[in-house]
C-alpha positions in Angstrom: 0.0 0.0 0.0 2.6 2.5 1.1 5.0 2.2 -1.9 2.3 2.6 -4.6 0.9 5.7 -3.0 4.0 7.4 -1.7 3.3 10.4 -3.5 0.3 10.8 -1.0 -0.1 11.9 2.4 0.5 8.5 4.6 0.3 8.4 7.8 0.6 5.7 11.0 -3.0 5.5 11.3 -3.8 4.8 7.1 -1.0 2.0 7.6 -2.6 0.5 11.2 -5.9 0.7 9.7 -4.7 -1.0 6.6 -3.6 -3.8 9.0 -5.7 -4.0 11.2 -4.0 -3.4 14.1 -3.9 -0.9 16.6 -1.4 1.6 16.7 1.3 0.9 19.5 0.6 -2.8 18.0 1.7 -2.2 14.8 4.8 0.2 15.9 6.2 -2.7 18.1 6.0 -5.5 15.0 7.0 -3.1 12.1 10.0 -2.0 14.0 10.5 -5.5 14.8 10.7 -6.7 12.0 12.1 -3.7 9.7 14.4 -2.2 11.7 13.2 1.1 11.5 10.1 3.3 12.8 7.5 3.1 10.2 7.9 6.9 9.7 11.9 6.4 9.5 10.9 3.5 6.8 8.6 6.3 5.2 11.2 8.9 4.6 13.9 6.2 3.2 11.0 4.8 0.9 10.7 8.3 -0.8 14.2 9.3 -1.0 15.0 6.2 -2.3 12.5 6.8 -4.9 13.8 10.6 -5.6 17.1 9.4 -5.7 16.1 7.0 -8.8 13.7 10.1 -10.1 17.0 12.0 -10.0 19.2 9.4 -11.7 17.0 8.5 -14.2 14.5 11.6 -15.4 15.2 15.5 -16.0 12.4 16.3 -13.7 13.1 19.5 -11.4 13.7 19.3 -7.6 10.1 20.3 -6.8 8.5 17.6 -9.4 10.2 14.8 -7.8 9.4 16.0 -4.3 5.9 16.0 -5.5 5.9 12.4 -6.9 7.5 10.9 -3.6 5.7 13.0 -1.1 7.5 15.4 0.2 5.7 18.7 0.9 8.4 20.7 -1.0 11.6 20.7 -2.8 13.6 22.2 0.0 12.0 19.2 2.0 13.3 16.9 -0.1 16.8 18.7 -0.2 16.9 18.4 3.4 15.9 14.4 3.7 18.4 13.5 0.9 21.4 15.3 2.6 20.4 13.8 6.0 20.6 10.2 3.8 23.9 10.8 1.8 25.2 14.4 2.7 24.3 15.7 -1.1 21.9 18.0 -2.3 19.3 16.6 -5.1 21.3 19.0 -7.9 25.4 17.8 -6.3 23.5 14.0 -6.8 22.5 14.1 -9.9 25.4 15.5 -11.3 27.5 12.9 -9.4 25.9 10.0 -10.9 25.4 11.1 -14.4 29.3 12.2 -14.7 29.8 8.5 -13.1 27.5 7.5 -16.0 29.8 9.8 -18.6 32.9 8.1 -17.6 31.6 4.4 -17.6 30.7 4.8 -21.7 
């Protein structure tokens, strides 16, 4: 459910409804078993997603934030250098140079 819909507003109580548990339940056995908050998981589900978006399309900053579901571009800046310590623009040129030099 989450990771055809990430370009919509999801939040902890859409994904304990979905399985029907309650909330604390479903916190416990998702961490559990992921590793990770289900928020955390949330936020590293849609950069990994914008980081694709980036390597792979010539969309702007702001379109790919809107297709993963970030509120904003400079949202989406922020979460990707929390994840790798780049900005969207410093990725994208990274990997397409890498791309450059492998042909």
């Amino acid at each position: 459910m989450a990771l055809e819909n990430l370009h919509e507003p999801i939040t902890l109580a859409d994904l304990t409804e979905h399985c029907s548990m309650s909330l604390r339940t479903f916190a416990r056995h998702f961490t559990g078993q992921v590793g990770m908050s289900p928020g955390r998981w949330l936020i590293q589900q849609r950069v990994d997603r914008a980081r694709h978006l980036l390597e792979t399309t010539d969309l702007s900053v702001a379109e790919i934030a809107c297709q993963v579901g970030f509120a904003s571009g400079t949202s989406l800046r922020e979460h990707l250098y929390a994840a790798i310590g780049v900005s969207p623009l410093a990725y994208r040129r990274t990997f397409r140079g890498a791309l450059s030099s492998s042909r």
